[in-house]
KOLGU-812646 format. One line per 2 residues: their letters; for each residue x, y, z of C-alpha. Coordinates in nm, 4 decimals, always signed. Layout:
BEGIN
A> X/Y/Z ~ ...
# end
This chain:
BEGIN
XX> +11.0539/+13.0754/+17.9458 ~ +11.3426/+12.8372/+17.9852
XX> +11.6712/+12.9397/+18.0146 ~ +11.7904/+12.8708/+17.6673
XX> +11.5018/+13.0324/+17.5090 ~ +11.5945/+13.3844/+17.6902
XX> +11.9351/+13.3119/+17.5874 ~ +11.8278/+13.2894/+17.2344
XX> +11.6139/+13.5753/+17.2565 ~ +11.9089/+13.8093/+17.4092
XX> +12.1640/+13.6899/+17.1190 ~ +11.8701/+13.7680/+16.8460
XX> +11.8428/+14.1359/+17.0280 ~ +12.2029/+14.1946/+17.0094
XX> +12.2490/+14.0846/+16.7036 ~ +11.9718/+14.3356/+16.5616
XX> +12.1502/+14.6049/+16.7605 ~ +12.4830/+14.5507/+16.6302
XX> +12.3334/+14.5076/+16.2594 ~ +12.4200/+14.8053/+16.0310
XX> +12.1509/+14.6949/+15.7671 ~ +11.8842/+14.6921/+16.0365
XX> +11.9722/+15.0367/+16.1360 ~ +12.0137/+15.1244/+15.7752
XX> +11.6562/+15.0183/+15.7222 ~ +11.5132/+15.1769/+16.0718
XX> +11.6597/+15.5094/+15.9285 ~ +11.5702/+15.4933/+15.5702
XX> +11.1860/+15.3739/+15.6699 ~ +11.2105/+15.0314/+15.5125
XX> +11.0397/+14.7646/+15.6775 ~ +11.2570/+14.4878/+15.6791
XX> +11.6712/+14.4659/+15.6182 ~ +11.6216/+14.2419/+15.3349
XX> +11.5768/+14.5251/+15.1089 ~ +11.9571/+14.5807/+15.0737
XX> +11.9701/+14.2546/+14.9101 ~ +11.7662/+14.3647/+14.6758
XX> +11.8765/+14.7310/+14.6375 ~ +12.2480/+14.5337/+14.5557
XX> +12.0624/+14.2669/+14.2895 ~ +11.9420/+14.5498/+14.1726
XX> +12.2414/+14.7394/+14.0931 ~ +12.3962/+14.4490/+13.9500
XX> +12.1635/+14.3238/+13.7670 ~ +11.9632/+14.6025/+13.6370
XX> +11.6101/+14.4277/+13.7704 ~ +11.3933/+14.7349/+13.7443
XX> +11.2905/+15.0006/+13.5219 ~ +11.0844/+15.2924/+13.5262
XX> +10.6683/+15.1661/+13.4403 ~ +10.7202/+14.8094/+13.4757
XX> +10.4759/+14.5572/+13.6376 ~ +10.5963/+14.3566/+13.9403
XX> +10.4646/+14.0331/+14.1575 ~ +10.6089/+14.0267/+14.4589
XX> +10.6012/+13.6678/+14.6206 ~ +10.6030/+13.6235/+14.9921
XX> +10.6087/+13.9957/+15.0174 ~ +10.5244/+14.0544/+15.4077
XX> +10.6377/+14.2658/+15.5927 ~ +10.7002/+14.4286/+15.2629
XX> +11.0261/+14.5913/+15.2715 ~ +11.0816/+14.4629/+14.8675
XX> +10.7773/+14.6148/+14.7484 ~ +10.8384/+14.9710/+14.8769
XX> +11.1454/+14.9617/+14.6835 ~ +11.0108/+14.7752/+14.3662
XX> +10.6991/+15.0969/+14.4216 ~ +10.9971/+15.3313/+14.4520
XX> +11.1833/+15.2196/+14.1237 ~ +10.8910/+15.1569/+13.8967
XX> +10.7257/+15.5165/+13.9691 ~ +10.3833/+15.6140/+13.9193
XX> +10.3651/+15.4879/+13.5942 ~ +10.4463/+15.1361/+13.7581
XX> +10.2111/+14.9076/+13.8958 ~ +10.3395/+14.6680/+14.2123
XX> +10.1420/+14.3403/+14.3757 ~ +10.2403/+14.2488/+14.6840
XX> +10.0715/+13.8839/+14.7599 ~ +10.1556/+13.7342/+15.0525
XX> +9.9162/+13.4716/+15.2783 ~ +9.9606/+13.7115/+15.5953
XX> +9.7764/+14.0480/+15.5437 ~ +10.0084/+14.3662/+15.6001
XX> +10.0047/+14.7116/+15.6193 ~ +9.9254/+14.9016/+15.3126
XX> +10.1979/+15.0490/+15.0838 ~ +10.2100/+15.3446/+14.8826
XX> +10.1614/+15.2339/+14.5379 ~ +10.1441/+14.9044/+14.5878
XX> +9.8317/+14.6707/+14.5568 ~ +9.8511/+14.3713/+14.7473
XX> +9.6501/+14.0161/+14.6998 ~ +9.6234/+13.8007/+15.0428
XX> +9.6548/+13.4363/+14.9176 ~ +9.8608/+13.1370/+14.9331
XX> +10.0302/+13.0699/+14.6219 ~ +10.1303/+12.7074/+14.6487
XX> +9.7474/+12.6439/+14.6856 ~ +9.5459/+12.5998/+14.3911
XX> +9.3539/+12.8661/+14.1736 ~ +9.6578/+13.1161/+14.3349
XX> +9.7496/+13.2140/+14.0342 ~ +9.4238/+13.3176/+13.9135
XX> +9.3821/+13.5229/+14.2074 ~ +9.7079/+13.7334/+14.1290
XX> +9.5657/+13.7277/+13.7714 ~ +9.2610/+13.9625/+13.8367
XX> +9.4754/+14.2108/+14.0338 ~ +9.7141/+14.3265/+13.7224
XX> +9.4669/+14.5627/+13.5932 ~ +9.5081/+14.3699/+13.2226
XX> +9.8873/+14.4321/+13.2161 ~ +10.1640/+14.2220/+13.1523
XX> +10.4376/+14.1262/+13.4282 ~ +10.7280/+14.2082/+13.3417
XX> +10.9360/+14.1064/+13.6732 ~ +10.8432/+13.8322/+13.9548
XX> +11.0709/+13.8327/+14.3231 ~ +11.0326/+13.6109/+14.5549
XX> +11.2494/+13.6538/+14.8526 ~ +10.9793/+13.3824/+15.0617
XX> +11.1556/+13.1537/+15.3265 ~ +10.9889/+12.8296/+15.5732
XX> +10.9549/+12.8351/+15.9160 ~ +11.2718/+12.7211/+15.9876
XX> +11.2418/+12.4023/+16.2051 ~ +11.5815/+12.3117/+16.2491
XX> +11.5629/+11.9660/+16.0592 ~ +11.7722/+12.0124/+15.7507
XX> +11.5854/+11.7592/+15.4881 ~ +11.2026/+11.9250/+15.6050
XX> +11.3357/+12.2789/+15.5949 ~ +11.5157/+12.2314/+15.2208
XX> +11.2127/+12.0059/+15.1250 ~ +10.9767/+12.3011/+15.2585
XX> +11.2234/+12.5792/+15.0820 ~ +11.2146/+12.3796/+14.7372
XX> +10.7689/+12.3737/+14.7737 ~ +10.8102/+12.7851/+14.7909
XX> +11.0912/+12.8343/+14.5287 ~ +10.9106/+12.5649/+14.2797
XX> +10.5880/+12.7748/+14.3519 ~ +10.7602/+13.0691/+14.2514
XX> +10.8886/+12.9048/+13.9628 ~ +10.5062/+12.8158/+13.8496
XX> +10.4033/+13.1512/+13.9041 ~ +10.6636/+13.3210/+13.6976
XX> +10.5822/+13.0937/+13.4096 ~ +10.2305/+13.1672/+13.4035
XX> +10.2536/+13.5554/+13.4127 ~ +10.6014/+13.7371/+13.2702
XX> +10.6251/+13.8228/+12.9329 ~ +10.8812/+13.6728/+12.6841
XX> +11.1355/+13.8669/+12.7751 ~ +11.0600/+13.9085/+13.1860
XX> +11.2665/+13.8186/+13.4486 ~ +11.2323/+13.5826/+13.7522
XX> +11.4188/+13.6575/+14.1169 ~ +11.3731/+13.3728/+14.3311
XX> +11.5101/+13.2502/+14.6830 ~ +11.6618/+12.9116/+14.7067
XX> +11.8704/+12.7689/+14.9687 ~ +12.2016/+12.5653/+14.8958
XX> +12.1637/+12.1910/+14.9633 ~ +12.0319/+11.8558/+14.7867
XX> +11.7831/+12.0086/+14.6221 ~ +11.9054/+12.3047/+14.4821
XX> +12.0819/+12.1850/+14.1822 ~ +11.7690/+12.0170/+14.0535
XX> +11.5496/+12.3220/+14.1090 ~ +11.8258/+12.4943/+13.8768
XX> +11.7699/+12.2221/+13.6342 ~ +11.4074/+12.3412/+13.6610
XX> +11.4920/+12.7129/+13.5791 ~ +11.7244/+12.6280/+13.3010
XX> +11.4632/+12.4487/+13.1252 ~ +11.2364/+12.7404/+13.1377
XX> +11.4815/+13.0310/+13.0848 ~ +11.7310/+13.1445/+12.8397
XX> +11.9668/+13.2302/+13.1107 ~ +11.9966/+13.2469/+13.4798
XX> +12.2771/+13.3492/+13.7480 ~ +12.2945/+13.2668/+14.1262
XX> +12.4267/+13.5741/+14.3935 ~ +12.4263/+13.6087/+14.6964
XX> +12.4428/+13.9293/+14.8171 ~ +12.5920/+14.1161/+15.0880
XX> +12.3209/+14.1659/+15.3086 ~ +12.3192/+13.8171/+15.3526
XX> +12.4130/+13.7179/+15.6722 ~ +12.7203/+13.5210/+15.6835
XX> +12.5688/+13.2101/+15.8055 ~ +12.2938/+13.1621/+15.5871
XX> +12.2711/+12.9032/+15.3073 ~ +12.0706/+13.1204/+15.0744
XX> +12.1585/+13.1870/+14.7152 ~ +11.9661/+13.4159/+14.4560
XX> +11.8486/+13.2788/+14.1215 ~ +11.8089/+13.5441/+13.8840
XX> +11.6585/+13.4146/+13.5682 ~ +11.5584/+13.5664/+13.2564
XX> +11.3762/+13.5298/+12.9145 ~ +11.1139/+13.2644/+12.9393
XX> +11.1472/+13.0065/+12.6811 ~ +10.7715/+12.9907/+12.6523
XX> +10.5381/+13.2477/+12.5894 ~ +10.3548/+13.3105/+12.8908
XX> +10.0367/+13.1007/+12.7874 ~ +9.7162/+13.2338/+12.7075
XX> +9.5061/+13.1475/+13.0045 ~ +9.6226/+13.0853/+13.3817
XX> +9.6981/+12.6994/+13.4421 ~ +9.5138/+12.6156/+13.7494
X> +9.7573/+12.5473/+14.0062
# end
């Protein structure tokens, strides 16, 4: 390993260790730090209730879905589809698949056990490369794919939580949600790292139906 790698690699370590959310995670059980951004959307924005149905996008290593599993209850029903398989979750069924590839949707489809969605989060993120253009070009394929998704399965009055990251792209990809939702914010919560471009779109009320069979993506 070259000397700047084992640099990196010591940084990344110390910045884990210094990291109250990943401690906060490590002692709570959660899998992954990103939760707290959710557990703050959450609060603010009143995403989940008690019985609903929720598609989680991108969900390895599946931090999001224990807490989605945690607020919907037993009465709930969580999908976890991600194109990496992961360890199982209590309460939470999960769908290995790719969802920018086509018949995805489908796929996802069969798994609800005949019941409507009434939330889809998507907290999925490239490989970063390092190359600005390819890694907002590759961050735009996920969030649009996300976008699709959402359209095909909430309910009239569900609610969309997608990833995007700020840059040329974004405020067409907004364009994109406004023209398929009533209404939509952008946050970006705490647990964000101070550094980091991304933004939160949280969009709600579908301005179509969702239709009556899948589009093939």
């Amino acid at each position: 390993m070259s000397g700047r790698r084992q640099g990196s690699g010591r940084r990344w370590v110390e910045r884990q260790r210094r990291d109250v959310y990943v401690r906060q995670a490590h002692e709570k059980g959660y899998r992954s730090r990103a939760v707290f951004k959710l557990i703050e959307l959450d609060r603010r924005n009143v995403l989940f209730r008690t019985g609903q149905c929720v598609v989680d996008l991108g969900a390895a290593p599946g931090g999001w879905s224990q807490y989605a599993a945690e607020r919907v209850g037993p009465s709930g029903l969580v999908v976890a589809v991600d194109v990496t398989p992961m360890d199982s979750i209590p309460g939470v069924d999960m769908v290995e698949v790719d969802i920018t590839r086509t018949g995805s949707g489908e796929l996802i489809r069969r798994s609800l056990q005949d019941r409507q969605v009434d939330l889809v989060i998507s907290d999925m993120a490239p490989r970063m490369s390092g190359v600005v253009s390819r890694d907002q070009a590759l961050a735009l394929e996920l969030a649009e794919a996300a976008l699709k998704v959402a359209g095909c399965l909430l309910t009239h009055h569900g609610t969309l939580l997608v990833k995007v990251f700020e840059g040329e792209t974004t405020t067409a990809f907004r364009h994109q949600v406004q023209e398929r939702f009533e209404r939509h914010v952008s946050r970006k919560p705490a647990a964000s790292r101070n550094e980091s471009r991304e933004r939160y779109v949280i969009a709600t009320n579908p301005l179509a139906g969702p239709p009556s069979g899948l589009e093939k993506q």
